[in-house]
C-alpha positions in Angstrom: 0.0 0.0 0.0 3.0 2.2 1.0 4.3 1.4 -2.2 1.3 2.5 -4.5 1.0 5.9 -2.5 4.4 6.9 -3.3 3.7 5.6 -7.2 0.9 8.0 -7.4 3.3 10.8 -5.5 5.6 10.2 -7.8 3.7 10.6 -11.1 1.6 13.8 -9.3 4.9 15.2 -8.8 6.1 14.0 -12.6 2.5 15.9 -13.9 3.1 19.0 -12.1 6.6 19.4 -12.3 6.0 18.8 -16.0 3.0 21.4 -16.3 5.4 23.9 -14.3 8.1 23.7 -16.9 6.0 23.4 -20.2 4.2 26.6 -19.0 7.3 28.4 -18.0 8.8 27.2 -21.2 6.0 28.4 -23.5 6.0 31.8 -21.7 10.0 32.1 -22.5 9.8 31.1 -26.4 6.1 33.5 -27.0 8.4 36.3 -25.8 11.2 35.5 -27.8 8.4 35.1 -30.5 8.4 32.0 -32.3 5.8 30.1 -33.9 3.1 28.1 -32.1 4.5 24.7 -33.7 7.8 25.4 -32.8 6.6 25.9 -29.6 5.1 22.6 -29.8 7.9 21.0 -31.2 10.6 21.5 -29.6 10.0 23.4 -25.5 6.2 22.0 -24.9 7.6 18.4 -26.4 10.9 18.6 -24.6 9.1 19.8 -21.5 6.0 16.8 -21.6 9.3 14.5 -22.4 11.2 15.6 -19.2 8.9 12.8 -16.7 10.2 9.7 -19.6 13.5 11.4 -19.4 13.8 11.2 -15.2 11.8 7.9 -15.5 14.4 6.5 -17.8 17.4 7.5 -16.9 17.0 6.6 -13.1 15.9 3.4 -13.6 18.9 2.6 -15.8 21.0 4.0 -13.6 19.8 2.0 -10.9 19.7 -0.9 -12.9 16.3 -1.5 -13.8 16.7 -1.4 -17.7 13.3 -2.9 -18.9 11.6 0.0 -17.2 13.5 2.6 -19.4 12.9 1.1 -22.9 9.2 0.0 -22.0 8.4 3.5 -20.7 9.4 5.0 -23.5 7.3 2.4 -26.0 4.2 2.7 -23.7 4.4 6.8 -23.9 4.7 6.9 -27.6 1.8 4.4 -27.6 -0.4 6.5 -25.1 0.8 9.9 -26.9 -1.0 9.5 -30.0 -3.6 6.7 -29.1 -5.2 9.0 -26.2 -3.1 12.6 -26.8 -4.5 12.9 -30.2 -7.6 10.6 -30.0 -9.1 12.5 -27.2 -8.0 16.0 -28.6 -9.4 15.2 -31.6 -13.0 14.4 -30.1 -12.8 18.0 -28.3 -11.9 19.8 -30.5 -10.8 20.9 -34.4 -7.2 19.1 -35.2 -6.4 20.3 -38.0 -2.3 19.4 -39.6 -0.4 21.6 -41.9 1.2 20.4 -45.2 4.7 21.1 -43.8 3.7 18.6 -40.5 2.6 16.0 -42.9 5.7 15.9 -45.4 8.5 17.2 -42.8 8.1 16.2 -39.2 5.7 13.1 -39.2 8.3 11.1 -41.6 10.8 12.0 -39.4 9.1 10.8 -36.3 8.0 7.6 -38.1 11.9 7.0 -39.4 13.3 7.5 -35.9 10.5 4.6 -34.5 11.4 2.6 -37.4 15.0 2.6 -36.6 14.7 2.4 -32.6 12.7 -0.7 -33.3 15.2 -2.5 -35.9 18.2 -1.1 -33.4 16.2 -2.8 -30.7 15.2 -6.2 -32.0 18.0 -7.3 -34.2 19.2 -8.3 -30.3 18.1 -11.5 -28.2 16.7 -10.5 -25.5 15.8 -7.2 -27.7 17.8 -4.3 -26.2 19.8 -0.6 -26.5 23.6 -0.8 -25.8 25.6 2.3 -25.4 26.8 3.0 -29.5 23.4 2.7 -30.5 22.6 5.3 -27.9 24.8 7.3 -30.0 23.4 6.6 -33.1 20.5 8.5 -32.0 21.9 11.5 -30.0 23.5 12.1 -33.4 19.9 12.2 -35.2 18.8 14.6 -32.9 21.8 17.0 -33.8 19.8 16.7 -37.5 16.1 17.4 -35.9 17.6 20.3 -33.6 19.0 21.6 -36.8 15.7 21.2 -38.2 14.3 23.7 -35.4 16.9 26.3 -35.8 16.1 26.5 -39.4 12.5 27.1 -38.4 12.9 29.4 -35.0 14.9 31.5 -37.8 12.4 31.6 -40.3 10.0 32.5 -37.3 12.2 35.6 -35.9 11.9 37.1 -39.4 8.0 37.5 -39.2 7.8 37.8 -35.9 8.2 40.6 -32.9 10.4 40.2 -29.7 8.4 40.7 -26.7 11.3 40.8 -24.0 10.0 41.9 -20.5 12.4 41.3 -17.8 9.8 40.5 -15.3 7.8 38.1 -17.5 11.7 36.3 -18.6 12.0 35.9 -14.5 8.9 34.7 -13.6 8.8 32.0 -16.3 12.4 31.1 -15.3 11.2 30.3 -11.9 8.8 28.2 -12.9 11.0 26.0 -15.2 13.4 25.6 -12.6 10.8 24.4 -10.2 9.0 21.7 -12.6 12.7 20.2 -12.9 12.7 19.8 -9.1 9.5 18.3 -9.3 10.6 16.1 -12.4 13.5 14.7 -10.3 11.6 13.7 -6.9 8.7 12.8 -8.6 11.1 10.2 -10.7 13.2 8.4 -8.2 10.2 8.1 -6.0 8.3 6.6 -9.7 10.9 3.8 -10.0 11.6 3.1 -6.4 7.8 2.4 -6.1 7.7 0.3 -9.3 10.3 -2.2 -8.3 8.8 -2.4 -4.8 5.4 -3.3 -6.5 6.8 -5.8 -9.1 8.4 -7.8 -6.6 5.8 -7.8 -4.3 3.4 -9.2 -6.9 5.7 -10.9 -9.1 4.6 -9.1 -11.8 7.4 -7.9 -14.9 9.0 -4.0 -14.4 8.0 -4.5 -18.3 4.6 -5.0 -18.2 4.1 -2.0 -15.3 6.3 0.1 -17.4 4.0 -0.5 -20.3 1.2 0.6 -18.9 0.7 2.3 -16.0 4.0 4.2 -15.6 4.0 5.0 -19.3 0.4 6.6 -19.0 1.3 8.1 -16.0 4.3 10.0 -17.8 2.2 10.6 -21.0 -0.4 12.7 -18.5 1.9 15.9 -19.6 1.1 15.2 -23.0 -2.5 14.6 -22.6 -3.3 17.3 -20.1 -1.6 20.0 -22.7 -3.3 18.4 -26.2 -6.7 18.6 -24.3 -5.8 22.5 -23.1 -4.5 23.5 -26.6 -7.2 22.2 -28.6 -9.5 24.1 -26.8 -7.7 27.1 -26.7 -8.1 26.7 -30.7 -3.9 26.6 -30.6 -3.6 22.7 -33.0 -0.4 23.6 -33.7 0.7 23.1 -30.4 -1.0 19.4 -29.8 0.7 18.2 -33.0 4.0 19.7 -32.4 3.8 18.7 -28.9 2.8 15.2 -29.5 5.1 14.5 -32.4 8.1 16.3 -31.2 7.6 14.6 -27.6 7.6 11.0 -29.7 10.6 12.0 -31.2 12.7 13.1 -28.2 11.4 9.8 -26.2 13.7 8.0 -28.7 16.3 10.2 -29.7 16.9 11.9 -26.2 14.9 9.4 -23.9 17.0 6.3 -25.0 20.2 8.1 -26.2 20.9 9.1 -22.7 19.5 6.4 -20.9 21.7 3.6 -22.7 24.7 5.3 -21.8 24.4 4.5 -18.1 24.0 1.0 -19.0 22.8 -1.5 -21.4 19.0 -1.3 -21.7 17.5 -5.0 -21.8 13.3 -5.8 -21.7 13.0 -8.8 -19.6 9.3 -10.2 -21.6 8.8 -11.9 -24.4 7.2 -11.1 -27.8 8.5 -7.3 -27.8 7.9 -7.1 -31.4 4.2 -6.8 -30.6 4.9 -3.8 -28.8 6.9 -2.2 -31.3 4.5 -2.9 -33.9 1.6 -1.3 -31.9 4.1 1.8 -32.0 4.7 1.4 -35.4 0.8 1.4 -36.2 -0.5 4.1 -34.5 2.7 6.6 -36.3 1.6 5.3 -39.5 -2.1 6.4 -38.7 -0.8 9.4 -37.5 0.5 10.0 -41.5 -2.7 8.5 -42.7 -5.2 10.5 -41.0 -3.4 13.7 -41.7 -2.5 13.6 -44.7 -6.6 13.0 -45.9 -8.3 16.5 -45.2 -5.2 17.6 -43.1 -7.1 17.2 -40.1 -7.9 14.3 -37.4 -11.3 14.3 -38.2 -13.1 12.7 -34.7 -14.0 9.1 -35.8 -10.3 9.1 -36.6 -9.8 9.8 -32.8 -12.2 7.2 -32.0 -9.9 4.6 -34.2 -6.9 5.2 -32.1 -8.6 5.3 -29.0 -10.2 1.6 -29.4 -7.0 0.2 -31.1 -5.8 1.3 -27.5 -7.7 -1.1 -25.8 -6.6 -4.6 -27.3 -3.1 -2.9 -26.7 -3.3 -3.2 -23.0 -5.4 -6.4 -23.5 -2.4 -7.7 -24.8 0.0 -6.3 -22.5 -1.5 -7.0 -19.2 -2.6 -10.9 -20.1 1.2 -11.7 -21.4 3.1 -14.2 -19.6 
């Protein structure tokens, strides 16, 4: 019981932590004026990412490798099957041109190659060089946003106040506090709980601790779309998909080689690998997620965990 309390701590600390620094963040790049899918891409998505980030990192670091990997597979699950499917019951999602040819083939080529990097290996797993295989793709996709925060600052004002800068400073410094307690008492709790019930760090990982790290994402999608601001969910959602693989893993393998300790991983990968190619699907018809599209990702959700929580 102990155990479960501090699990729920731990991700309420990992949500408001994370809502502290995405709002902090988007307050420092509208005054630096930048556009909203920048904003999306790169500080909301880096911000949602920080809980996967903590989550990962710790539990390689304290040797509990299946958690990193599965936490970051579960989140890119849960960030489009419930980010974009619920968002896109609320409200209008509509998708530019540049989203559909640009950024979702590049989130659908990094998935593509975490999962070949990840199964080509029995048990399937992330060493160290392939961590560094993709810190080095996300050189190319920070590139990518310094092109665009460029092309931004030529259309758009600076809005510098010194009081504003400080304030949103403040903030980001105190959702990575949150980020950091919230995390070690996130892992702590899951080992407790799997060895109590004899139940895979895997299969936990998959599911509850990966929704409970995607709550960022899905708290900020739901707020954007109704604030009319789409840009935002997309960017946030894509660009937090990317950085779970790219910075998420990168890092994480580095403190150790990241194993999954069930079987059948492919299924899980292939979930992943269906909902991104959806993702292109659905917006590239009409340039939108219409709402029965939400509804498809939402219910493809379900025999997800079916799956997950009934493996052996």
């Amino acid at each position: 019981m102990v155990s479960l309390i501090l699990l729920v701590l731990g991700i309420v600390l990992l949500v408001k932590g994370a809502d502290f620094l995405v709002s902090g963040a988007i307050s420092l790049a509208t005054t630096f004026g930048v556009s909203k899918m920048f904003i999306g891409l790169s500080l909301v998505a880096f911000g949602t990412s920080v809980p996967e980030l903590v989550v990962s990192t710790i539990a390689s670091v304290k040797g509990v490798p299946g958690v990193s990997i599965s936490n970051v597979v579960g989140s890119n699950i849960a960030n489009i099957a419930l980010c974009l499917g619920i968002a896109s019951i609320i409200g209008s999602l509509t998708v530019k041109s540049r989203t559909v040819r640009l950024e979702v083939p590049f989130m659908i080529l990094v998935t593509i190659v975490f999962s070949a990097i990840l199964l080509r290996h029995d048990p399937p797993q992330v060493v160290w060089n392939d961590g560094v295989v993709f810190l080095a793709f996300f050189i190319i996709y920070v590139y990518y946003l310094y092109k665009m925060a460029i092309s931004d600052m030529k259309t758009e004002e600076f809005k510098g106040e010194s009081e504003r800068l400080l304030f949103a400073v403040l903030k980001v410094i105190g959702g990575i506090i949150g980020l950091w307690i919230g995390g070690d008492l996130t892992v702590n709790s899951v080992v407790k709980i799997s060895e109590t019930f004899g139940i895979s760090k895997t299969l936990i990982s998959l599911t509850l601790v990966a929704v409970g790290t995607s709550l960022p994402e899905i708290a900020t999608s739901i707020v954007a779309v109704r604030k009319g601001e789409p840009d935002i969910t997309m960017g946030n959602v894509i660009g937090s998909n990317i950085m779970n693989i790219l910075v998420v893993i990168g890092i994480s393998s580095l403190f150790g080689k990241l194993t999954v300790d069930v079987g059948n991983y492919w299924m899980d990968t292939s979930f992943m690998l269906v909902f991104s190619a959806l993702l292109f699907l659905f917006a590239s018809t009409g340039k939108k997620i219409q709402k029965w599209e939400g509804i498809v990702f939402i219910t493809l959700y379900i025999p997800y965990i079916y799956f997950v929580v009934s493996r052996k």
